[in-house]
N, C-alpha and C positions, 0 to 999 in steps of 0.2 A: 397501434402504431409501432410499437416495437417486439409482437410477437412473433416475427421470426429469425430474430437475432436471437445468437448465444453471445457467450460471456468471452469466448475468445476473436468475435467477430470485432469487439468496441477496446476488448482491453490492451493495453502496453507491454508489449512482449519483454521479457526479461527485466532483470531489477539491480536495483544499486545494493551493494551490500555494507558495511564494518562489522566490525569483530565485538562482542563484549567489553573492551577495553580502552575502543575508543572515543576520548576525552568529548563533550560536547562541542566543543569550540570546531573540533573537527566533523564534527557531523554537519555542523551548520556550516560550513565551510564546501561541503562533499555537498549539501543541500543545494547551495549556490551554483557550485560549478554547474554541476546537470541540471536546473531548473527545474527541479523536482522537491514534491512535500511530506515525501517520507522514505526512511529507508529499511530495510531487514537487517533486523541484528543476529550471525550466523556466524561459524566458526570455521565454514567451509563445507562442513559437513552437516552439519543440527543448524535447524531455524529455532529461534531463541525468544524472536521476536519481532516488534518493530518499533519505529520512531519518527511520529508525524509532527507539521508545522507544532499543533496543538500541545505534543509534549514537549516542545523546545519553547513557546509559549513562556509555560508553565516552571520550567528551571532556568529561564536566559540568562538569569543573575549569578548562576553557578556554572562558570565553564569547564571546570574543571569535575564536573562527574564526569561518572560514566556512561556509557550507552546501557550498559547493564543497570543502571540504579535509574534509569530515568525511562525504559522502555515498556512498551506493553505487552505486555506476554499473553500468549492465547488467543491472538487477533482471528476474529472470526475472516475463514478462508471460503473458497469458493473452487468449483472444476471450472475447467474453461467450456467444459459441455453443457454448463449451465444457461437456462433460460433468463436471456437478460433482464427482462421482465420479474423474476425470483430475485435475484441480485439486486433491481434497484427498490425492491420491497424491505429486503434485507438494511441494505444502505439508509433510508429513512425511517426505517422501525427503530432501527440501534442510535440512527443519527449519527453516523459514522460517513465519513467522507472518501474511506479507501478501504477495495475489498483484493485482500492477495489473493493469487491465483494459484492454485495449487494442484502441481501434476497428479493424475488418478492413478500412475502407475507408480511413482515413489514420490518419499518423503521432500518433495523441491518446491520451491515457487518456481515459476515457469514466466509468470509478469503481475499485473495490478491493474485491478477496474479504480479509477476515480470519478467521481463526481461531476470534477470539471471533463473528463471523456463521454457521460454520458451526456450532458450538459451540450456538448459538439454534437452529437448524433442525433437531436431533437434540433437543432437549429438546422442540422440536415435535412431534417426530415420535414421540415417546415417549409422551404424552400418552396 
């Protein structure tokens, strides 16, 4: 059903970003504005990490951390020349809900496969 999709055909081109520094209160804030459930924690330069519904979950009680003390760092990435088909293997092996997309020619994310996009693309395809 979805083998001839790649991973840049289904996913969210470019991303939201904050800094290290930024307080939680304003992540969830940044969350709301753009109607999105996670962001990359980067300094402009260095991706650092990120920060989903799940870890804002996990510290709502403390808004005053940081994006640094509350992110996950290492988030399993993806090309966008990837087999969508690999990626939602990926997604439900780890049980992870969003796969950053990460350029093959430098160190950037470039966008985000989520869950709820693939989720869209199977009710497409059902149709």
């Amino acid at each position: 059903m979805i083998s001839k999709y790649l991973v840049r055909d289904v996913m969210k081109k470019g991303v939201v970003e904050v800094t290290l520094d930024t307080k939680l209160s304003d992540v969830i804030k940044t969350m709301a504005k753009y109607d999105i459930s996670s962001v990359v924690v980067s300094d402009g330069e260095t991706f650092w990490g990120i920060i989903t519904d799940t870890d804002v979950l996990k510290h709502y009680n403390d808004l005053d951390k940081t994006a640094e003390e509350i992110m996950t760092t290492n988030p399993i990435t993806v090309s966008p020349e990837a087999p969508l088909e690999k990626a939602v293997e990926i997604m439900a092996e780890k049980r992870i809900h969003h796969l950053y997309v990460k350029s093959p020619c430098e160190d950037k994310m470039v966008g985000v496969l989520s869950s709820k996009d693939v989720i869209k693309l199977f009710s497409d395809l059902i149709e």
